[in-house]
C-alpha positions as CSV (number, residue, x, y, z in Angstrom):
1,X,-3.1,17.3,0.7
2,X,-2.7,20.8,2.6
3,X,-3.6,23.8,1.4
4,X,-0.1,24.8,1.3
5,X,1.2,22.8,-1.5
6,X,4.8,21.7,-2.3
7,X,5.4,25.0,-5.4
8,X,3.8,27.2,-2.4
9,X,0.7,27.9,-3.8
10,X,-1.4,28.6,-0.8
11,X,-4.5,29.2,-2.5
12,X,-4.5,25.5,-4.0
13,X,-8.5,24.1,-3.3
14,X,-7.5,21.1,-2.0
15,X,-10.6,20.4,-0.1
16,X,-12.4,20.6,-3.6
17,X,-10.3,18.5,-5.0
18,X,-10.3,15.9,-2.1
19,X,-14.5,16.4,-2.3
20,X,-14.2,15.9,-6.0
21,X,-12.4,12.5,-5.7
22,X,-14.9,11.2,-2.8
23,X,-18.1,12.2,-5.2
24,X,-17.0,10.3,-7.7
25,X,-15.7,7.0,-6.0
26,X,-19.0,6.6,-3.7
27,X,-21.0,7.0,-7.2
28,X,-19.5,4.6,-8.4
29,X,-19.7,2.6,-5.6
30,X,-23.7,3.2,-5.8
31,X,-23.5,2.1,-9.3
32,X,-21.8,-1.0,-9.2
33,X,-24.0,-2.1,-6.1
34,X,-26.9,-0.7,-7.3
35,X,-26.8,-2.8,-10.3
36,X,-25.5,-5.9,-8.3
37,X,-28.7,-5.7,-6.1
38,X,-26.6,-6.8,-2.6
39,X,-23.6,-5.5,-0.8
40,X,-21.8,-8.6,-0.5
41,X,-19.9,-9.0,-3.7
42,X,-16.2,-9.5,-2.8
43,X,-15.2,-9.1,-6.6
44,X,-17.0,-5.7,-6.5
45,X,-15.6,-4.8,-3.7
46,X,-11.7,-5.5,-4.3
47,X,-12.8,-3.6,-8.0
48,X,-13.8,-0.3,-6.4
49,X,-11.6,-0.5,-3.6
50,X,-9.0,-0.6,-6.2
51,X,-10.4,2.5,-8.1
52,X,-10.7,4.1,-5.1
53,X,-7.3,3.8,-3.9
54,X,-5.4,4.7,-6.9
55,X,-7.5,7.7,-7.2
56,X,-6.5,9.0,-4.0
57,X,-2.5,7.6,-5.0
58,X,-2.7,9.2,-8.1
59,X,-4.5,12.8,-7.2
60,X,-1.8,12.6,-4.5
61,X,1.3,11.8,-6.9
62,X,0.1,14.8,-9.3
63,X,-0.6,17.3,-6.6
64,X,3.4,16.8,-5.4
65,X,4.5,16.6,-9.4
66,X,2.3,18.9,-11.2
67,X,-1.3,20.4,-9.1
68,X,-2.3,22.6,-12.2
69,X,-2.8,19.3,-14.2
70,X,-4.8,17.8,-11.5
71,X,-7.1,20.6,-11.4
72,X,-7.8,20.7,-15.0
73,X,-8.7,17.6,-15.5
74,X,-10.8,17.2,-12.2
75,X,-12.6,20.7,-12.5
76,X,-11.1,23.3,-14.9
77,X,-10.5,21.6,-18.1
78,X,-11.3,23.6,-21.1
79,X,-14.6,22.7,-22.4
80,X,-14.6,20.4,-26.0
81,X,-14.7,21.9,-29.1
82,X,-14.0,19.8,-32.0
83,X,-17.6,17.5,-33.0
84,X,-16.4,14.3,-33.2
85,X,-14.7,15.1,-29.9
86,X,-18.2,15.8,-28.4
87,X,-19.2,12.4,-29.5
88,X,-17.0,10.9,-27.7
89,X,-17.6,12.7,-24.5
90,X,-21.1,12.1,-25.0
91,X,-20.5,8.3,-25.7
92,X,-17.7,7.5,-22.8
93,X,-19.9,7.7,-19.9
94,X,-22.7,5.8,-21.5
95,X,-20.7,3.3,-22.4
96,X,-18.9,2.9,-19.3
97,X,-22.3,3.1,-17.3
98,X,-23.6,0.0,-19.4
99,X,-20.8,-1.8,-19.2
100,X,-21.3,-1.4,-15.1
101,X,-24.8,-2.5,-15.6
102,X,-24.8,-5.7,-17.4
103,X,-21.6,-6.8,-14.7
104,X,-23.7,-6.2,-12.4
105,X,-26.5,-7.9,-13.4
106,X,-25.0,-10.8,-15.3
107,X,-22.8,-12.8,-13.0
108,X,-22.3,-15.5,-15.4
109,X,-18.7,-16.1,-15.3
110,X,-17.7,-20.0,-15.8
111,X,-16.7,-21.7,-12.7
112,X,-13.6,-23.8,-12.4
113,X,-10.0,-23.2,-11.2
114,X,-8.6,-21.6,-15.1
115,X,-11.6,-19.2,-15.5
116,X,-10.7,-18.3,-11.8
117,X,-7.1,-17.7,-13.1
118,X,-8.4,-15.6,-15.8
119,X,-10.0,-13.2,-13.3
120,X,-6.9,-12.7,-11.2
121,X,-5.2,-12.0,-14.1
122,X,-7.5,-9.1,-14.5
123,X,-7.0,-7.9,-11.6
124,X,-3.3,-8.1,-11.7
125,X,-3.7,-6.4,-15.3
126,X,-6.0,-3.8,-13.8
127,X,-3.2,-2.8,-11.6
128,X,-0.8,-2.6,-14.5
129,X,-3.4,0.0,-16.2
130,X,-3.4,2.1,-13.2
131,X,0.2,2.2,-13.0
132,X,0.8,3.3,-16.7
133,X,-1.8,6.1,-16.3
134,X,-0.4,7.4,-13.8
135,X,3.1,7.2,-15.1
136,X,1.9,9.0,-18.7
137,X,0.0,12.0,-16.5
138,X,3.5,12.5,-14.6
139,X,4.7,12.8,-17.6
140,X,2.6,14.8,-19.6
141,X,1.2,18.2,-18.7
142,X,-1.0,18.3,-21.5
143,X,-2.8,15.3,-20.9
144,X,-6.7,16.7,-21.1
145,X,-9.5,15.3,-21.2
146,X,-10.6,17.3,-24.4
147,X,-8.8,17.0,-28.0
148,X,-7.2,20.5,-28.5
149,X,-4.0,22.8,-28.7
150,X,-3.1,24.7,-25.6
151,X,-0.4,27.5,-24.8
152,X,3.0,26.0,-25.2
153,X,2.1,22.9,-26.3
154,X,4.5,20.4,-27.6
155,X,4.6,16.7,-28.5
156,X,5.6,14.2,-25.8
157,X,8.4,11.6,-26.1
158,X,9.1,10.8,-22.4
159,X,7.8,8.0,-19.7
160,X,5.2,6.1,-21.9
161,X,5.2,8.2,-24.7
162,X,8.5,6.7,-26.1
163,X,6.7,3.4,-26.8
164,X,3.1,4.3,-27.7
165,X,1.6,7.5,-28.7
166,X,-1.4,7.5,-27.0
167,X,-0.6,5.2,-23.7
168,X,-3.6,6.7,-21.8
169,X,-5.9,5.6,-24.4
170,X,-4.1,2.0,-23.7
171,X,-5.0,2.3,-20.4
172,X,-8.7,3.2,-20.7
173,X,-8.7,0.2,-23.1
174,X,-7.7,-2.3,-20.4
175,X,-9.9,-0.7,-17.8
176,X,-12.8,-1.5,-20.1
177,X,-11.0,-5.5,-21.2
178,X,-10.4,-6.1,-17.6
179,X,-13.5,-5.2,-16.0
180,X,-16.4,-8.0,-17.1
181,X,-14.0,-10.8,-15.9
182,X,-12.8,-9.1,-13.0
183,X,-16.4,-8.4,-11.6
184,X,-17.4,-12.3,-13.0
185,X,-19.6,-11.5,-16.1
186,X,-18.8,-12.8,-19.2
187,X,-22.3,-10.7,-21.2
188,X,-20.0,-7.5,-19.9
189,X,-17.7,-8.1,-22.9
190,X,-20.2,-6.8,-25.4
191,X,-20.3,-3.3,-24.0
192,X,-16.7,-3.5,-23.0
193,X,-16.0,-3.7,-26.6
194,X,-18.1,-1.2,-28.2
195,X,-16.2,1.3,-25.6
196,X,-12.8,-0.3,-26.2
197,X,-14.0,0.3,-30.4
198,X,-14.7,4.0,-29.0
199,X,-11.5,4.7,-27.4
200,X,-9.3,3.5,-30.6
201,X,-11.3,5.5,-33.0
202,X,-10.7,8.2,-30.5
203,X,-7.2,7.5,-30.9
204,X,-7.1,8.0,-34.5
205,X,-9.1,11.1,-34.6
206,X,-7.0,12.6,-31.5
207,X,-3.8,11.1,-33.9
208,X,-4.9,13.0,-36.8
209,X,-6.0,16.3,-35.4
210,X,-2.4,16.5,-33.7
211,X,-0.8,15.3,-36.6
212,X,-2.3,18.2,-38.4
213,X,-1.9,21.2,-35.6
214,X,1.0,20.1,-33.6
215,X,4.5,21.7,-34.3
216,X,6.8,18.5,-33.9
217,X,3.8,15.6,-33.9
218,X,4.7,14.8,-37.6
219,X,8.1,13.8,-36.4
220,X,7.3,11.9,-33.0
221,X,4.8,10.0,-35.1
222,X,7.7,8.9,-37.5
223,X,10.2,7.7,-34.5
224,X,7.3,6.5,-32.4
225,X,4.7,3.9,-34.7
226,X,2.9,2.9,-32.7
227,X,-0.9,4.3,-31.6
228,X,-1.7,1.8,-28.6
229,X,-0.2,-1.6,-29.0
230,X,3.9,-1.8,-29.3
231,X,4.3,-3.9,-32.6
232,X,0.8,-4.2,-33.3
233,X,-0.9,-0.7,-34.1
């Protein structure tokens, strides 16, 4: 990133936003680790390597594509206002820390050749998660992190959107599935689940609340079914 960006926007913080991305991948380096007890943890290590990477990829992709989006939801996103919204934001990162914690602690994976398979699946599944949301932020500018209407707002049907409605929900859901057998603990499923439980009752109430306020949702919702799964719900 230069602080002369591709829409020439000179004033774009780019060091901030390269700061922002470095905070947040060495804490969660320090929590994985921390938890883990030792630094030598291959799995852990190809896990945050890959967070870490696509972070960079994807800040990088969105600066070219569309910088305003990056910087809202890195630093300028409007704060939530809907309650059950709150709940949620409350919940996410508590969730998503205990679901670190017991990986780190439990390494109880099975051993044997198929339950290896299983966790390069993750991986490779992993990958697929990052690659779909980045592909729905490219192409939707309205992707927050907070449930509510902004200026000019209208309802997606592009990229992603044409097979799911809420495709970065789907993502968030995998990066929760995949992570206990990626990092080896099979005890991580329990609080994988209760946040994967979180995210699709987010779904619904983010559903709802657009169904009800969004000029054109009504009609996206009848050509796309759909929430999260294609087929399935």
């Amino acid at each position: 990133m230069t602080e002369d960006n591709p829409i020439g926007a000179r004033s774009y913080p780019a060091l901030p936003v390269i700061i922002n991305l470095t905070v947040k991948a060495l804490l969660f380096a320090l929590a994985l680790f921390l938890f883990r007890r030792t630094l030598r943890w291959p799995a852990g290590w190809l896990y945050w390597g890959m967070y870490a990477a696509w972070s960079y990829v994807n800040a990088y992709v969105l600066y070219r594509r569309d910088p305003a989006l990056l910087l809202k939801r890195l630093s300028q996103a409007p704060g939530v206002k809907e309650p059950a919204d709150k709940v949620f934001a409350l919940a996410s990162p508590l969730l998503f820390m205990l679901t670190v914690a017991v990986c780190g602690l439990r390494a109880d994976w099975p051993g044997g050749a198929a339950w290896l398979a299983v966790r390069a699946a993750a991986f490779a599944v992993l990958a697929m998660a990052y690659w779909l949301a980045s592909w729905t932020l490219l192409n939707n500018s309205f992707a927050l992190k907070a449930v509510l209407l902004q200026p000019g707002q209208t309802a997606v049907s592009t990229g992603s959107y044409a097979f799911v409605r809420h495709p970065l929900y789907l993502a968030f859901a995998l990066f929760y599935l995949c992570m206990p057998a990626a990092l080896g603990s099979a005890a991580g499923f329990v609080p994988a689940a209760f946040a994967a439980l979180a995210i699709i009752a987010r779904t619904v109430f983010e559903d709802r609340f657009l169904y009800t306020n969004l000029a054109g949702y009504p009609e996206y919702s009848a050509k796309v079914r759909y929430r999260l799964v294609p087929g399935l719900w």
